[in-house]
Wavefront OBJ file of the C-alpha trace (Angstrom):
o trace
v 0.000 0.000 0.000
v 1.419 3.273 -1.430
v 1.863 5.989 1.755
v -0.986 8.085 0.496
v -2.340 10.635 3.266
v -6.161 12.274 3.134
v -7.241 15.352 5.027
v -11.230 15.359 6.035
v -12.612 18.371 7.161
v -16.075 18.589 8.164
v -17.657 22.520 8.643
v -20.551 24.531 7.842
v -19.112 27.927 5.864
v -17.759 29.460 9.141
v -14.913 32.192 7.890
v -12.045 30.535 9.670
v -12.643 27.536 7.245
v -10.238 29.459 4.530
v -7.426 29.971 7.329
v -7.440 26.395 7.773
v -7.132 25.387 4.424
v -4.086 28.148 3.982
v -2.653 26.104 6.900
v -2.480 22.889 5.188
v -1.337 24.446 1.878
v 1.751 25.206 3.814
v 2.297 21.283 5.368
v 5.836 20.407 5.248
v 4.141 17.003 3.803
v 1.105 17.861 1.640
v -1.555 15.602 2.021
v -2.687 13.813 -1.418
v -6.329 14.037 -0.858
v -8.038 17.119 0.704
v -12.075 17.012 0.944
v -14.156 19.368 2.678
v -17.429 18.865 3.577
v -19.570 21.946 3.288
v -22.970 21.337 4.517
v -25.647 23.835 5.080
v -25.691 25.651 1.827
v -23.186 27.825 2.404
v -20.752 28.402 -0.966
v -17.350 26.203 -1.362
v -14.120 28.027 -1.197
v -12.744 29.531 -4.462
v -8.897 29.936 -3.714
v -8.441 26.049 -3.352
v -9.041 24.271 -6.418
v -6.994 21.504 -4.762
v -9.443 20.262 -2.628
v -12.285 17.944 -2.890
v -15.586 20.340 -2.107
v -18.829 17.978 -1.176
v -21.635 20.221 -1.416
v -24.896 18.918 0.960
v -27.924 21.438 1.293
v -28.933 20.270 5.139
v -27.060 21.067 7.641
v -25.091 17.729 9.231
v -23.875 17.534 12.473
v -19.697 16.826 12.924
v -20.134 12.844 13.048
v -22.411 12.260 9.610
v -19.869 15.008 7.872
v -16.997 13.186 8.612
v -18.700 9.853 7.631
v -19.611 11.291 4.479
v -15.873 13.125 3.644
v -14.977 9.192 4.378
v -16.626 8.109 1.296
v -14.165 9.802 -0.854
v -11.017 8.951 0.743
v -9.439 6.915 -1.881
v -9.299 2.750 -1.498
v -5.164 3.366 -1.301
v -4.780 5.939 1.349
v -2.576 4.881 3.782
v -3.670 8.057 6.463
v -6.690 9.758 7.417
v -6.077 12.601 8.906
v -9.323 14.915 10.976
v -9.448 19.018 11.452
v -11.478 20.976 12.677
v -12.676 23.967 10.521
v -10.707 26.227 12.833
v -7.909 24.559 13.186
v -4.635 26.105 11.878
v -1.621 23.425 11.917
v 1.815 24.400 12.277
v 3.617 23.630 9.103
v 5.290 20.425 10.386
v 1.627 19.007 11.656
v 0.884 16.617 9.386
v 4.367 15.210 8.777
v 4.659 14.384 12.245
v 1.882 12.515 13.194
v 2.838 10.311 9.601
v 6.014 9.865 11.050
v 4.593 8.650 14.295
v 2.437 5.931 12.998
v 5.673 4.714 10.551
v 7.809 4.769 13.409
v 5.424 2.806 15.750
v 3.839 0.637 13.914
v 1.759 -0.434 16.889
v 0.031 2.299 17.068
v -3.246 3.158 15.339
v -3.732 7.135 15.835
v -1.518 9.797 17.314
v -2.520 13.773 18.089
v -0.425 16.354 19.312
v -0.951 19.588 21.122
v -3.948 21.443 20.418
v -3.704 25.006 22.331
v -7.248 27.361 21.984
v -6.447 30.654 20.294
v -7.882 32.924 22.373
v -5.231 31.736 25.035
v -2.116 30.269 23.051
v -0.507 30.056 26.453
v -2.816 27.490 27.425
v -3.605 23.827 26.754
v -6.905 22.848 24.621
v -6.439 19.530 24.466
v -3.799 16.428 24.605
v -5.708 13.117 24.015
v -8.594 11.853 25.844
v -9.598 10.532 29.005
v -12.136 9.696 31.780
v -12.144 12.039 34.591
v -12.829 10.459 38.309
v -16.107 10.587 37.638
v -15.918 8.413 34.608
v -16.603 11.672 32.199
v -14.649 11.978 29.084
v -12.194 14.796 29.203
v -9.792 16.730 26.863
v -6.051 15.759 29.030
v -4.526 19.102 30.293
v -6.922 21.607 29.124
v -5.994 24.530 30.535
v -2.943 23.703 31.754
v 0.373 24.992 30.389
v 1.287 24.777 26.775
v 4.999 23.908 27.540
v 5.681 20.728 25.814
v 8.483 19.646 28.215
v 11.000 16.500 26.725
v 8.095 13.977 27.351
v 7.459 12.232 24.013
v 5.195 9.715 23.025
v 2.267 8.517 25.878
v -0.931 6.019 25.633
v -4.229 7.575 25.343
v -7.782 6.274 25.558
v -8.060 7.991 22.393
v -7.582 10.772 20.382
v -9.408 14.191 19.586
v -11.353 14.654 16.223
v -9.899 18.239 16.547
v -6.884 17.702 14.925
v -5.719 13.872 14.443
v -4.279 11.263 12.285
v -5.501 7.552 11.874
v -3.988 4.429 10.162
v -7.005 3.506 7.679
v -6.529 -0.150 8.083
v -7.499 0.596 12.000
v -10.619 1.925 11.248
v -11.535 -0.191 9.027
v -11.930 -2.785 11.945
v -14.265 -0.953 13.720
v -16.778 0.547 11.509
v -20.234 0.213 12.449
v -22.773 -2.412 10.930
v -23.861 0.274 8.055
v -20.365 1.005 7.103
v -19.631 4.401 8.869
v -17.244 4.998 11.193
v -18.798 7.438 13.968
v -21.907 7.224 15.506
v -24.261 9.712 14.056
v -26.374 9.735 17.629
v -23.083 11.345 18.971
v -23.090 14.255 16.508
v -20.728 16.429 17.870
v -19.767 15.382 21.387
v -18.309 11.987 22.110
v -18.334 10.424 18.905
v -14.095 10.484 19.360
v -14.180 9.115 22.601
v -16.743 6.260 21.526
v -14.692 5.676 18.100
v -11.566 5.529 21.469
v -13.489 2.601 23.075
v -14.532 0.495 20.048
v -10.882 0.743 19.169
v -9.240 0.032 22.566
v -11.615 -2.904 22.395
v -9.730 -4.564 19.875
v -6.377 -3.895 21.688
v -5.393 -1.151 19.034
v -3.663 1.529 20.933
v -3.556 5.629 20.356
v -0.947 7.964 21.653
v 0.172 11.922 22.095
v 3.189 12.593 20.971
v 5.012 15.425 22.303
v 7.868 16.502 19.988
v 4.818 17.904 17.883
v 4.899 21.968 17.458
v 1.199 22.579 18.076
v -2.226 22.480 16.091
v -3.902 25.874 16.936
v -7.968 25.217 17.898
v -10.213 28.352 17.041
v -12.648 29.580 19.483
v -15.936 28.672 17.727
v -16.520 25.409 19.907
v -15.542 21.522 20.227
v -15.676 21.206 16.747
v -15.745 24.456 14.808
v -18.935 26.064 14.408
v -21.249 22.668 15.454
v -23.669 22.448 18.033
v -25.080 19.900 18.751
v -28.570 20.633 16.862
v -26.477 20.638 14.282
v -27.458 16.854 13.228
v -31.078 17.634 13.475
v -32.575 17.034 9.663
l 1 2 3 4 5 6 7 8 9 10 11 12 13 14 15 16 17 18 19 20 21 22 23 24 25 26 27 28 29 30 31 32 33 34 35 36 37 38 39 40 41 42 43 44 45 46 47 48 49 50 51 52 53 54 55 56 57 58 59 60 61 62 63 64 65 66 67 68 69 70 71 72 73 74 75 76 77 78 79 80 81 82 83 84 85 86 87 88 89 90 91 92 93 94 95 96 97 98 99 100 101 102 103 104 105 106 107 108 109 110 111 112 113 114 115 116 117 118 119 120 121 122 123 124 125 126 127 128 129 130 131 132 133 134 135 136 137 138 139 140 141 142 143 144 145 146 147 148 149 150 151 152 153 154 155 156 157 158 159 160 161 162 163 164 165 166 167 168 169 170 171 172 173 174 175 176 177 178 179 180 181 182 183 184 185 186 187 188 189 190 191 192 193 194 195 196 197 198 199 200 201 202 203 204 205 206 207 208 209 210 211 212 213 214 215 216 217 218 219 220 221 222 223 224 225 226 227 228 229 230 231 232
């Protein structure tokens, strides 16, 4: 299988959605497959003729746009990468997370350090967890955003913010009509119960720390959703 990397970005028009695209037309390794999923009605972005536009006239909420951006990902790709709308990688984002999952081949997604925008200073998120209550949590939020000389550390699973998957991992745990999240999530907790059906199966994400930052946007857990987003 040919190391082909995708890039699926779910949103609904918001403005941020060209800085984000800017972002990852400045990757250090350019990702062969781009598609964004505009949903809503709102009109696809004229500066990148690059990427893969799929046009739906309802509004969908984050999980059914990302299982429909899926669908195009080509048979051969290799790595499927998820951003948020608001998202704005650091150059060297997407190489490093490849270079993660080549380098540890037991592992079958990696994120690095997502920091919120409004407070760069700050941590957004790094991986995900249950808190002592047994609630899933973003690790760190809101601590600081020093990376320190830690390196690579388990997970129960990994952020749709701003993440890369091995396809062949996913593929395992797909749902009985095909897709990969759970549209009844919509836009909160379909990552952390895509984490479970995956730790199930004993296939293990990380964090990796020698990865210079993904920046999240203010506009939300993912972007500009809410979660009556889904409701069509």
């Amino acid at each position: 299988m040919s190391e082909r990397v995708a890039v699926v970005i779910p949103t609904l028009g918001a403005p941020s959605l060209n800085g984000c695209l800017a972002a990852l037309s400045h990757q250090n390794l350019r990702p062969d497959q781009i598609i964004v999923v505009l949903s809503g009605g709102a009109p696809p972005p004229e500066a990148f003729p690059e990427v893969t536009t799929v046009l739906i006239e309802h509004r969908l909420g984050f999980a059914a746009a990302v299982n429909r951006g899926l669908r195009e990902v080509s048979t051969d790709t290799e790595f499927i990468a998820l951003l948020n709308d608001d998202a704005k990688p650091s150059p060297q984002w997407l190489g490093t997370l490849v270079s993660a999952l080549k380098d540890h081949g037991d592992l079958t997604a990696v994120q690095g350090t997502v920091i919120d925008a409004e407070n760069p200073s700050r941590v957004d998120g790094r991986g995900l967890d249950f808190d002592d209550l047994g609630l899933p949590i973003q690790v760190e939020r809101g601590e600081s955003a020093d990376d320190g000389d830690r390196k690579i550390e388990d997970r129960l699973g990994v952020s749709a913010t701003a993440t890369l998957f091995r396809s062949t991992a996913l593929g395992t745990v797909k749902l009985k009509d095909g897709s990969l999240f759970d549209e009844n999530f919509d836009c909160y907790h379909e990552d952390t119960d895509l984490a479970l059906r995956l730790l199930r199966l004993g296939l293990r994400p990380a964090f990796i720390w020698d990865l210079r930052r993904a920046i999240n946007g203010p506009g939300g857990i993912h972007g500009g959703y809410s979660p009556t987003d889904g409701a069509h």
